[in-house]
C-alpha positions in Angstrom: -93.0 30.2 -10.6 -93.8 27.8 -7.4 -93.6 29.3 -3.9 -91.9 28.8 -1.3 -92.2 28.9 2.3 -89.4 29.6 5.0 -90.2 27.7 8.0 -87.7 29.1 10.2 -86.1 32.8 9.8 -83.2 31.8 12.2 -79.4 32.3 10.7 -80.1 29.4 8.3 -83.8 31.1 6.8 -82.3 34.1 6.5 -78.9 32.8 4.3 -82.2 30.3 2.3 -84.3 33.3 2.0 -81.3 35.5 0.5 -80.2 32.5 -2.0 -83.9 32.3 -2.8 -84.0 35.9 -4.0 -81.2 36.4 -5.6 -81.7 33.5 -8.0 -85.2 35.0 -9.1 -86.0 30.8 -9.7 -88.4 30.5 -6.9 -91.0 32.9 -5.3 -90.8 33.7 -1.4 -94.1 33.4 0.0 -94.0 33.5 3.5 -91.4 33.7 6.1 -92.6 32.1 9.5 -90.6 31.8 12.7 -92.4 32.1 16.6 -90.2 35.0 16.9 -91.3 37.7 15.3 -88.2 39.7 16.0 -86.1 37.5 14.0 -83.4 38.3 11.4 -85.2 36.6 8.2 -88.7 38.1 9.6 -87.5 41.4 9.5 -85.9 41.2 6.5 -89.0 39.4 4.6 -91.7 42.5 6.0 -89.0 45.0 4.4 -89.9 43.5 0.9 -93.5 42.8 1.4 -93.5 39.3 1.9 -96.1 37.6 4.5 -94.1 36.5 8.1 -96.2 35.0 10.7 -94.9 32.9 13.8 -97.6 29.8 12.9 -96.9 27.9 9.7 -100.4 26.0 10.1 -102.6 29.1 8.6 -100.5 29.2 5.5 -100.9 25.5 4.7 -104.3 26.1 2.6 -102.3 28.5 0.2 -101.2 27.7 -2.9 -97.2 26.4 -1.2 -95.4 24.3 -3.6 -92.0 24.1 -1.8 -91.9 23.9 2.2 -87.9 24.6 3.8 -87.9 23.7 7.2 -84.9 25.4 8.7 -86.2 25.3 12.5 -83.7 22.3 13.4 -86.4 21.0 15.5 -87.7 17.3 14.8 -90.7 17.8 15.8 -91.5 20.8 13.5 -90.5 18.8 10.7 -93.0 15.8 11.5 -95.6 17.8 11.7 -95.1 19.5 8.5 -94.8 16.5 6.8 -97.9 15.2 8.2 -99.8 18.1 7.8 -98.7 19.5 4.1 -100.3 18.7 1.0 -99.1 15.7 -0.7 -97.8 17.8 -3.9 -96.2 20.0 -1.7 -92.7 19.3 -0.9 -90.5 19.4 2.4 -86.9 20.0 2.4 -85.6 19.1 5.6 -83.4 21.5 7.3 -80.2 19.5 6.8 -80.2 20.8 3.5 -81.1 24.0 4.1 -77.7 24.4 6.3 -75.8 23.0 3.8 -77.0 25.5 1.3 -76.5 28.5 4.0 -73.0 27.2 4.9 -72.3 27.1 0.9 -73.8 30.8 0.7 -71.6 31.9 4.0 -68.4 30.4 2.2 -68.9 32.0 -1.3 -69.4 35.1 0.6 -66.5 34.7 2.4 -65.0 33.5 -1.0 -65.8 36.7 -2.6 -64.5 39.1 0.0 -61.1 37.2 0.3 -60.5 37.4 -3.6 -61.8 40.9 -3.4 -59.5 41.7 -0.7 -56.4 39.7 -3.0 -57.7 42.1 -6.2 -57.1 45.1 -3.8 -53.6 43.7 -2.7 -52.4 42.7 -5.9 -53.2 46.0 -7.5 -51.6 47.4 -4.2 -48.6 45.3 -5.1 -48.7 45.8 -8.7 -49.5 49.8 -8.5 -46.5 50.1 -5.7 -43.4 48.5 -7.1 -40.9 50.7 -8.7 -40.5 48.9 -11.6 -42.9 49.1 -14.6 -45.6 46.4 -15.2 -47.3 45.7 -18.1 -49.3 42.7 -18.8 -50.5 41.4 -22.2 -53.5 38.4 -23.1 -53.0 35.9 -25.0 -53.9 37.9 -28.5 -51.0 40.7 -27.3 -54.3 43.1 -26.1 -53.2 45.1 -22.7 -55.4 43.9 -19.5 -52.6 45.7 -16.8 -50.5 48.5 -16.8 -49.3 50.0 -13.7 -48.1 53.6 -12.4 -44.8 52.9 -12.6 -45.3 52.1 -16.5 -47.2 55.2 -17.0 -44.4 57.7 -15.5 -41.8 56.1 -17.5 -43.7 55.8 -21.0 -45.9 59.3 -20.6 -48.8 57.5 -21.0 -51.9 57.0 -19.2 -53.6 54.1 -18.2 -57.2 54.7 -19.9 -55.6 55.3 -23.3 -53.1 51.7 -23.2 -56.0 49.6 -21.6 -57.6 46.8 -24.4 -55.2 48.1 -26.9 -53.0 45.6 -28.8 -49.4 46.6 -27.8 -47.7 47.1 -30.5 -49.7 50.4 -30.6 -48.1 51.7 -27.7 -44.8 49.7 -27.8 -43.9 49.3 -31.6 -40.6 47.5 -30.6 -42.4 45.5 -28.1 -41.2 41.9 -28.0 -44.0 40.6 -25.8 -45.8 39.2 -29.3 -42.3 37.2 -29.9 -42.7 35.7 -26.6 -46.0 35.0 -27.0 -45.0 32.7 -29.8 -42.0 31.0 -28.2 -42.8 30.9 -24.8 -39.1 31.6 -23.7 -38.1 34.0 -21.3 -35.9 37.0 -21.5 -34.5 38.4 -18.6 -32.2 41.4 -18.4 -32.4 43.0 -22.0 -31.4 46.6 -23.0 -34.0 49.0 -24.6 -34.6 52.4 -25.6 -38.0 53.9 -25.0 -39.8 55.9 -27.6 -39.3 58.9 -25.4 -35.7 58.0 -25.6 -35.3 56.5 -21.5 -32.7 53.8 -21.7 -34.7 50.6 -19.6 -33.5 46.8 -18.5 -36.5 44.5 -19.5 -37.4 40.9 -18.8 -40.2 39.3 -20.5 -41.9 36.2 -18.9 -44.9 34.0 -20.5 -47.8 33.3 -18.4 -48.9 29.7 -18.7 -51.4 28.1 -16.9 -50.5 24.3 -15.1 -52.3 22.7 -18.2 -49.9 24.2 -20.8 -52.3 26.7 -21.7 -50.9 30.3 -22.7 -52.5 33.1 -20.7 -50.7 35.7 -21.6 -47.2 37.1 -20.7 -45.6 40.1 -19.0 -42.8 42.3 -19.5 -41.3 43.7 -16.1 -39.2 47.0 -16.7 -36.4 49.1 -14.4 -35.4 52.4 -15.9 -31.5 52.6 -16.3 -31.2 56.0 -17.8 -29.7 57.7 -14.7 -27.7 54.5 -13.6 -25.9 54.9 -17.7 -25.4 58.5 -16.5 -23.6 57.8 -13.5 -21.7 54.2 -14.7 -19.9 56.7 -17.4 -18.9 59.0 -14.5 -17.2 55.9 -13.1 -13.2 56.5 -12.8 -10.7 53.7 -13.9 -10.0 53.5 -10.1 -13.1 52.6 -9.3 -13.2 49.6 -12.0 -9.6 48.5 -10.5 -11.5 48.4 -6.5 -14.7 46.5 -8.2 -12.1 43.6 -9.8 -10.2 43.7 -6.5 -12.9 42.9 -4.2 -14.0 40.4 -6.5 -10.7 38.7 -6.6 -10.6 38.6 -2.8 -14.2 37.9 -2.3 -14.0 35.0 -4.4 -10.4 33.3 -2.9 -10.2 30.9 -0.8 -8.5 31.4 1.7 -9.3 34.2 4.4 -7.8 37.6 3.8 -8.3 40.6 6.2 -7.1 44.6 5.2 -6.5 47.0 7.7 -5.7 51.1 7.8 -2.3 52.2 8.8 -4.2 52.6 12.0 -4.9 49.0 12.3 -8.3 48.9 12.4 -10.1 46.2 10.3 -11.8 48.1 6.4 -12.3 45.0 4.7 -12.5 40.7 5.1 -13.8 38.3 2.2 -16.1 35.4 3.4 -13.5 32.5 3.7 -12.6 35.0 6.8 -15.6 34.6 8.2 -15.6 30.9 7.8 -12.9 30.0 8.9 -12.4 32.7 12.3 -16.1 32.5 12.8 -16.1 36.6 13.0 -18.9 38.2 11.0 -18.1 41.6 9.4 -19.7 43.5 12.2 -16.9 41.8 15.0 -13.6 42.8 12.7 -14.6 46.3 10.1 -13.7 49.3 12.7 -12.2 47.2 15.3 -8.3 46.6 16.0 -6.5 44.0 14.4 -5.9 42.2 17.8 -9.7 41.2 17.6 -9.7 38.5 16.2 -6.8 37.0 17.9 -7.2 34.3 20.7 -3.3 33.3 21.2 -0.5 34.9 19.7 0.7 38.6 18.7 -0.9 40.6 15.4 1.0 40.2 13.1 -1.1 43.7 11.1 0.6 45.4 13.8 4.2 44.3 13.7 3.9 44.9 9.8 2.7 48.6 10.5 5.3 49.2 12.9 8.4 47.8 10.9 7.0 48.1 7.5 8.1 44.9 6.6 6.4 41.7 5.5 6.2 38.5 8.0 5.5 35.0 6.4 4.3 31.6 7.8 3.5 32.8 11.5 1.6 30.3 13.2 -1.0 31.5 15.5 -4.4 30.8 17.1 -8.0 33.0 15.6 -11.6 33.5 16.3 -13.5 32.3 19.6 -13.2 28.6 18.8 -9.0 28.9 18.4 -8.6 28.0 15.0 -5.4 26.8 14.4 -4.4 29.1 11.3 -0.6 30.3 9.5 -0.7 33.9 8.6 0.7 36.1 5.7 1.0 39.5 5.9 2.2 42.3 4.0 2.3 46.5 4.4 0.3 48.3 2.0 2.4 51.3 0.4 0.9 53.8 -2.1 3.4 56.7 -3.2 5.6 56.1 -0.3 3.0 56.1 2.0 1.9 53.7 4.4 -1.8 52.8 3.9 -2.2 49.8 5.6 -1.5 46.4 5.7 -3.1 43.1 4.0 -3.2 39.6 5.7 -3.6 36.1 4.0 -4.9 33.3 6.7 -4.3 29.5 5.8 -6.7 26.9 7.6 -3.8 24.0 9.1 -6.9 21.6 9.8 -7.6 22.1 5.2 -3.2 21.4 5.7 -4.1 18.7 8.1 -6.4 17.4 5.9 -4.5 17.6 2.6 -1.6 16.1 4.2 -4.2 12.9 5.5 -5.0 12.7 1.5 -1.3 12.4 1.1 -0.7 9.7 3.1 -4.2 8.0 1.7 -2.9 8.1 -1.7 0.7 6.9 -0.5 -1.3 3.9 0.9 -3.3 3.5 -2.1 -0.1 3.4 -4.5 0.8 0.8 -2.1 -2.1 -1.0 -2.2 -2.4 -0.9 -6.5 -3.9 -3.7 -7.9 -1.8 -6.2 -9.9 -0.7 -5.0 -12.9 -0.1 -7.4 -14.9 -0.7 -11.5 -16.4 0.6 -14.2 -18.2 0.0 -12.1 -21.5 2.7 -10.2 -20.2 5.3 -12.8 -19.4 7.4 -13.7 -22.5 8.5 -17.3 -22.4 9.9 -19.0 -25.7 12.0 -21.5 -23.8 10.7 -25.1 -22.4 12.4 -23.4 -18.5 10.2 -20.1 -18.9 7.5 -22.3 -20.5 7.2 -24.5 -17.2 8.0 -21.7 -14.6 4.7 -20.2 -16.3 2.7 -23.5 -16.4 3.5 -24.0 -12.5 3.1 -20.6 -11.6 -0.5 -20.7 -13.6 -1.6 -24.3 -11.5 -0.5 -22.4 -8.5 -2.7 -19.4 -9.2 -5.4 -21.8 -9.2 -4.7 -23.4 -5.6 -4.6 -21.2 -2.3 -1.1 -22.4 -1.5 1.8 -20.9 -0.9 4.2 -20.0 -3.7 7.8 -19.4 -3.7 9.5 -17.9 -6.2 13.3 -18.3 -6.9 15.5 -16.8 -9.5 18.2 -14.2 -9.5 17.9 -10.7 -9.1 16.1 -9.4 -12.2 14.6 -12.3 -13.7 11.0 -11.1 -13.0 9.7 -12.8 -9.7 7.2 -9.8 -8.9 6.2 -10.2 -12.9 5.4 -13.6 -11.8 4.0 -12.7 -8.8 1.3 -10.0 -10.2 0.0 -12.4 -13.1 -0.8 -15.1 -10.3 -2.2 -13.0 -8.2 -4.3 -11.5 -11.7 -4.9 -15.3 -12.2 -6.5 -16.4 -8.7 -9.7 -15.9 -7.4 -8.7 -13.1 -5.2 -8.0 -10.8 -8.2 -10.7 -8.7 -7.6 -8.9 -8.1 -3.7 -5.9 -6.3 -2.4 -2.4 -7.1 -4.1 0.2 -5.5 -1.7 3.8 -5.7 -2.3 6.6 -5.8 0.3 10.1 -5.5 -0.2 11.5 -7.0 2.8 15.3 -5.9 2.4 13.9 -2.0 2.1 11.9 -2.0 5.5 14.5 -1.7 8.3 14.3 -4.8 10.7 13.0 -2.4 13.8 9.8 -1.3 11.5 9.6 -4.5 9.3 8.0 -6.1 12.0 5.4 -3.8 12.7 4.5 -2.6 9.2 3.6 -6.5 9.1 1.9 -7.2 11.3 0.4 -4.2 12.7 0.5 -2.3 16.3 -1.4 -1.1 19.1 -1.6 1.8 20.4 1.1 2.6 22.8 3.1 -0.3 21.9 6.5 1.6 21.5 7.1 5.2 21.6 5.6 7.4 18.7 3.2 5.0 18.1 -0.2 6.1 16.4 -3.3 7.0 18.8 -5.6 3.7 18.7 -3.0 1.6 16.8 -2.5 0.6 13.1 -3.3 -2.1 11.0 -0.3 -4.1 9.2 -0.2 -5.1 5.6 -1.4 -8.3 6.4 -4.7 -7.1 7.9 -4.5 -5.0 4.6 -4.5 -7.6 2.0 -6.9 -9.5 3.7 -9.1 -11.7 1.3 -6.3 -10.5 -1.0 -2.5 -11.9 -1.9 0.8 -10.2 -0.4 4.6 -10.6 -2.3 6.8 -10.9 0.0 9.9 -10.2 -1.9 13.8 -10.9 -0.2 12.0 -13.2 2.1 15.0 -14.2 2.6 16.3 -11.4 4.7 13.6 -11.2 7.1 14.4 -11.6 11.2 13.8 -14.6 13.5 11.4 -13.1 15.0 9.7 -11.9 11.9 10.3 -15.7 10.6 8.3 -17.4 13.8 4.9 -14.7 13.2 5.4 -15.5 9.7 5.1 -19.0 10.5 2.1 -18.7 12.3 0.4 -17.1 9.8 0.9 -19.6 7.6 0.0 -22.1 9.7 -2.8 -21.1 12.0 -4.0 -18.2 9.3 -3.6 -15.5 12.1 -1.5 -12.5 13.4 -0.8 -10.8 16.4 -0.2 -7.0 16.5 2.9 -5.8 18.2 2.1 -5.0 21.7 -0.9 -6.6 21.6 -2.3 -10.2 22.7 -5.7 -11.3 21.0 -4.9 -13.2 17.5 -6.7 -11.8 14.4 -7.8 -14.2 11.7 -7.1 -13.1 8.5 -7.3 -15.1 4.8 -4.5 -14.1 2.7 -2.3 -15.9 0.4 1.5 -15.3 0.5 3.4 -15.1 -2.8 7.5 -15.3 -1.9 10.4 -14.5 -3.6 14.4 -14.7 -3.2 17.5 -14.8 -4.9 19.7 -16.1 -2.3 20.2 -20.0 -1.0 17.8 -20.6 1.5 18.9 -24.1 2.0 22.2 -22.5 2.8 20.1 -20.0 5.3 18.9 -23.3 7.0 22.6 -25.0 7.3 24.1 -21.4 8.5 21.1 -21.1 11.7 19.6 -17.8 10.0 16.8 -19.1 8.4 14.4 -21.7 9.7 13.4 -25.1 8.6 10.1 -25.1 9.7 9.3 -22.1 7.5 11.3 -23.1 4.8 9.1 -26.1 4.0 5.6 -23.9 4.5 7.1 -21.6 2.0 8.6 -24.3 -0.5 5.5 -25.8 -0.5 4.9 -24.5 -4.3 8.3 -23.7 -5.4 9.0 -22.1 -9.1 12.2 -21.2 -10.5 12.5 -18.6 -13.2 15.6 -19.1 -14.7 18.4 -16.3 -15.5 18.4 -14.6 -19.1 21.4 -16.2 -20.1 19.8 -19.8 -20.1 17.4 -18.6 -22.4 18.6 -15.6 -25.1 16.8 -16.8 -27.7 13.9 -14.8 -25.8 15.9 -11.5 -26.2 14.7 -10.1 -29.3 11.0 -10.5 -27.6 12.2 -9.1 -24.8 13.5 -6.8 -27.0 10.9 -5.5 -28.4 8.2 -5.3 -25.7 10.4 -3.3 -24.0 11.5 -0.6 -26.3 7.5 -0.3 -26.2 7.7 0.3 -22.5 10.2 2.7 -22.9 8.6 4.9 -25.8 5.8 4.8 -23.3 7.8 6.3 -20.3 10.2 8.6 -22.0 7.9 9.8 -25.0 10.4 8.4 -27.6 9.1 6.6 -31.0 12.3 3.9 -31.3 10.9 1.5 -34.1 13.8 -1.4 -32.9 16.9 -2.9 -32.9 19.3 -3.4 -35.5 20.4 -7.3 -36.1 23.9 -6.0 -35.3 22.9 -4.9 -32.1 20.6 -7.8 -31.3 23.8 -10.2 -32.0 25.9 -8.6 -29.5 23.1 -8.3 -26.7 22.7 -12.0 -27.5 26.5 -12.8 -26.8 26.4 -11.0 -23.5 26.1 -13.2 -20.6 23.3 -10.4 -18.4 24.6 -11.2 -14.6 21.5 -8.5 -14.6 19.1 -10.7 -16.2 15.8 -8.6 -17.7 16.2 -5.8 -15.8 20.2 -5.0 -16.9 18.4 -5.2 -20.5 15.8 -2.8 -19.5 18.3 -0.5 -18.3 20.8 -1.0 -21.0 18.2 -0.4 -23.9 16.9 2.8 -21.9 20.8 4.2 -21.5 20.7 3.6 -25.3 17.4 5.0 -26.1 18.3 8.2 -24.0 21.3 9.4 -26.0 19.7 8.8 -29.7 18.9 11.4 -31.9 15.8 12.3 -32.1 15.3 11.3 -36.0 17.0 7.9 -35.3 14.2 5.2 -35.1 16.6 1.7 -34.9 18.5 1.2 -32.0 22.4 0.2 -33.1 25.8 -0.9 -31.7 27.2 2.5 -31.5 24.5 3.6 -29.1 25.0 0.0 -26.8 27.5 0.6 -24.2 30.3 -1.8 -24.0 29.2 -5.3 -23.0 32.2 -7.6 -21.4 31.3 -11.0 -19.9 32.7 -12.0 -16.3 35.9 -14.0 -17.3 36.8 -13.6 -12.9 35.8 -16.8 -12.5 38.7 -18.5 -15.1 40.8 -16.3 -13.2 40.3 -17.5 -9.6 40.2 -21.4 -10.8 43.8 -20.7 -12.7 45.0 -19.2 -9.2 43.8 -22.0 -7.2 46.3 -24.1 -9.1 49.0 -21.8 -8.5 51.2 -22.2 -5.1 50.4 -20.1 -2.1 52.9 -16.8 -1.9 56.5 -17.9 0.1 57.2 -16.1 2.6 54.0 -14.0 3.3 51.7 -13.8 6.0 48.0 -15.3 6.4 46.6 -11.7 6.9 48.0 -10.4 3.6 47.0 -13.4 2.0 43.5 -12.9 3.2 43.4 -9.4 2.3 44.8 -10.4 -1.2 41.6 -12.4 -1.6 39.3 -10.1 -0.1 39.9 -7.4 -2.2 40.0 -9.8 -5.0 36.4 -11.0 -4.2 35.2 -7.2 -3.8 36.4 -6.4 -7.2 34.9 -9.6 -8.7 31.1 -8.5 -6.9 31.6 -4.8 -7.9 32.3 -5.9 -11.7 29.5 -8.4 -11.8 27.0 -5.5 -10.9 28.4 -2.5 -12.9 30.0 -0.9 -9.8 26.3 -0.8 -7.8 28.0 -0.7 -4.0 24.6 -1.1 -2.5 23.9 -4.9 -4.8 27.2 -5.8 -3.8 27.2 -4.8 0.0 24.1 -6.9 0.1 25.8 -9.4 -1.6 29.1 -10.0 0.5 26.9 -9.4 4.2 28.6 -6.2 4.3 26.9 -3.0 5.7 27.5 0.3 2.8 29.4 1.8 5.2 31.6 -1.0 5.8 32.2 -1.9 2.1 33.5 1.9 1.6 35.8 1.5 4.4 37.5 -1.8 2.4 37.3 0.3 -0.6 39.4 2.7 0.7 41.4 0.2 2.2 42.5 -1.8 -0.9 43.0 1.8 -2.5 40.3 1.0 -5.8 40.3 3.1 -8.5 37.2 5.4 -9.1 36.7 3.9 -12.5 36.8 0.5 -11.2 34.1 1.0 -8.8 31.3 2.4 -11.7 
């Protein structure tokens, strides 16, 4: 064994000279520091080892190993002079090193000695039973809680596999399938009744240490669960229902102090538990009357009372009801209802009103049946147009499918992955037309939305817009129309700085612009931007040999929407929709086959003539060209002449649309209320007017 000696008995010597000894690999010779009252010097003389305070003596001995701990340079030259050349010098840089090792596995071993004392602290304190298995199912930890409840002592469970003290122990299953089990009934040997969870240990490798089985005795909670009344199962399922609604609900004694409030209470008054249980109703209040009160005076329940709650003033409607038991007043119950979630629901409302506005074109050429060479070049010029940003306009009478026409160009363009929005300009009053247009700022008329609104145009920007009935729009309307089309920019109502927008405007009508022009209420200037691209779709009765198409890809539509399986349409009835002359166009055979549809049987799978309703063509017209031949009544005046023609005309419009007053108001300029004061002038017959 070489020897060894300490130059140095400081802090550092004395952690070397401890190392030194308890590794028995070296022997300590000497321990030499010039103070001879030092730490390591002491603790050398109590073993019998030689100290000195001068190294230099010593260097004659047998020394195979010098450790210079001093931390003095100079000491450590002169060693290395002086020493034999097989002894060696470690410097004192490494001896510190190796004390501060030795200081921090001391401090090591008192820190995981003091976590051994608190975990068995921990483990030896909890009220539940503990017991811990290796990975061969052997106990290595069985706590005091597991010993009261299984009448067994620690010394006799301790290495033994456990099995042998818990037969229907499933830790050896878990063990096996490394799964958990949490919350599982079992009966004891000694017959106690426990709630078990079983856990494997695994280390962060993958590697199965053990597992454990954590235990709560339940014997005396089983006793006292089948104690429990009915009563108390019906107040359990109560508070859970009004724990777990939504919206905020507060109980109160017949006194009217607060017993009981579920969270959403909370949240939405902002009053913990502690502010409202014991206190009077009114506490929660910040403006109005309590309405717990007025219920426990009249004993009557109040509905949809508006009021303000809580410290921040929640704007809330409030429900309450009296709470009788046996004739008894107990109390009352109230049911709060956030507005701002109402608020909110109702700005949802109005989103999803703007997005069914705002629905993307629904359908394409596919869709468009045309058989005859006038449908076959409305659909070639409305597909060249869909290729080009200009301007289409789309004429045809009421029914023929302009919008059709107008969503499969759209579908067709570039823009089809943009807004499609559709406007109905005869269903917009003139006062709002404008401004649903073309947008407003705020405080432009009275009622007008806080920080102003964007109009459709703005909406469809990038996109297309329909403007269908263009020709009913305003002059006004007419000149900002212009100026979109022209300069590509709007100006909000009320406001002054032009916004530049890209759209491109599809346009429909049924009526006679060119007449519009000649009559002063439509304008040239936009007639010829609109007619740029003009396609007429002609009327159903220039091309029935497209009917039984028609036909048939709407009794599709119509099994779709009604939930009806109609196969088709008898030849019969195909002949006589075919010698009808449809003033309607498309959509008068939409309606006509849905009429139909709606009163067959249910087992009926053709529709046939009987189910048609009577079809008669407009002979009016023969009728007025034989009276214009005929000579003018003797002897009666121009107003009953004019009257006699009036009502004549009336009729004719009424018959052409199947008695719709609002088609032929529109039709003759007349307001609704105005065409029911000539009907009731001329004295028509009810049936006449259907």
């Amino acid at each position: 064994m070489q020897n060894v000696m300490i130059v140095g008995a400081g802090k550092g010597g004395t952690a070397i000279f401890k190392i030194l000894k308890e590794s028995e690999v070296l022997n300590v010779f000497a321990v030499i520091d010039r103070n001879t009252k030092a730490s390591g010097i002491l603790l050398a003389q109590q073993q019998g080892i030689k100290t000195g305070s001068d190294w230099r003596p010593l260097l004659n001995e047998n020394i195979d190993i010098i450790i210079e701990v001093t931390g003095d340079d100079n000491v450590f030259q002169q060693l290395r002079n002086e020493k034999k050349k097989k002894t060696i010098l470690i410097p004192g840089s490494v001896a510190f090193l190796l004390s501060r090792l030795m200081e921090e596995k001391e401090e090591l071993i008192r820190k995981h000695q003091y976590e051994s004392y608190l975990q068995e602290l921990i483990f030896n304190s909890t009220n539940d039973g503990m017991v811990v298995i290796d990975h061969n199912g052997f106990v290595i930890l069985f706590n005091k809680r597991a010993e009261e409840m299984m009448g067994v002592r620690k010394s006799e469970v301790i290495g033994k596999h456990v099995t042998e003290i818990i037969p229907e122990s499933r830790l050896p299953i878990i063990l096996k399938t490394r799964r958990i089990e949490t919350n599982q009934e079992m009966v004891l040997g000694n017959g106690r009744k426990i709630i078990t969870s079983r856990i494997p240990i695994v280390e962060a490798n993958g590697s199965l240490i053990g597992a454990v089985a954590v235990f709560k005795d339940i014997t005396e909670a089983v006793k006292l669960a089948e104690e429990i009344t009915n009563l108390k199962e019906i107040q359990t399922m109560l508070q859970a229902i009004i724990h777990s609604s939504d919206d905020a609900i507060s109980v109160v004694d017949e006194n009217g102090r607060g017993i009981l409030i579920n969270p959403a209470y909370t949240r939405i008054t902002g009053l913990s538990e502690e502010q409202v249980i014991g206190q009077p109703a009114t506490a929660d209040i910040s403006e109005g009357e309590s309405m717990h009160m007025k219920v426990l005076q009249t004993r009557r329940a109040v509905r949809g009372v508006p009021m303000r709650v809580g410290p921040n003033k929640r704007e809330v409607i409030v429900n309450v009801a009296p709470i009788i038991v046996n004739g008894k007043l107990k109390g009352s119950v109230g049911v709060i209802h956030d507005m701002s979630e109402m608020k909110s629901l109702s700005r949802e409302l109005n989103r999803a009103r703007q997005l069914i506005r705002k629905l993307e074109a629904k359908y394409t050429f596919e869709d468009i049946i045309g058989k005859s060479d006038e449908m076959a070049l409305a659909i070639e010029q409305a597909k060249l147009g869909a290729k080009t940003p200009a301007t289409v306009l789309l004429r045809g009478e009421s029914g023929t499918g302009k919008e059709l026409f107008a969503h499969a160009i759209h579908n067709a363009s570039d823009r089809k992955y943009n807004k499609f929005i559709r406007v109905n300009c005869a269903a917009i009053s003139e006062s709002l037309l404008e401004s649903e247009l073309f947008g407003y700022e705020e405080g432009a008329f009275s009622g007008a939305l806080r920080g102003g609104k964007r109009g459709l145009f703005e909406e469809a920007n990038h996109g297309s817009i329909f403007l269908d009935e263009i020709g009913e729009l305003s002059a006004n309307t007419q000149a900002k129309l212009l100026r979109v089309l022209q300069e590509g920019e709007i100006i909000r109502v009320g406001g002054t700085k032009p916004i530049t927008i890209d759209v491109r405007v599809i346009a429909a009508t049924n009526v006679n612009l060119e007449k519009g022009i000649a009559g002063g209420t439509f304008r040239e200037d936009l007639y010829y931007r609109l007619n740029r691209m003009p396609i007429h779709i002609p009327p159903l009765r220039n091309r029935k040999e497209e009917i039984p198409a028609l036909c048939e890809r709407l009794i599709q539509k119509i099994n779709r929407d009604y939930g009806r399986n109609v196969e088709g349409i008898t030849e019969a009835a195909l002949t006589q929709l075919i010698e009808y002359d449809w003033p309607g166009n498309v959509r008068e055979l939409e309606n006509i086959l849905g009429r139909a549809m709606i009163f067959m049987s249910n087992y009926e799978l053709l529709i046939d003539v009987h189910h048609l309703p009577e079809l008669k063509n407009n002979t009016h017209h023969k009728e007025d060209v034989q009276a214009s031949h005929q000579p003018l009544g003797i002897g009666r005046s121009l107003a009953d002449l004019l009257d006699e023609y009036e009502a004549r005309i009336i009729q004719q419009t009424l018959s052409r649309f199947n008695g719709n007053k609002t088609l032929t108001a529109k039709t003759l300029g007349l307001s609704v209320r105005n065409l029911y004061y000539k009907l009731e002038k001329y004295k028509f017959e009810n049936n006449s007017m259907q």
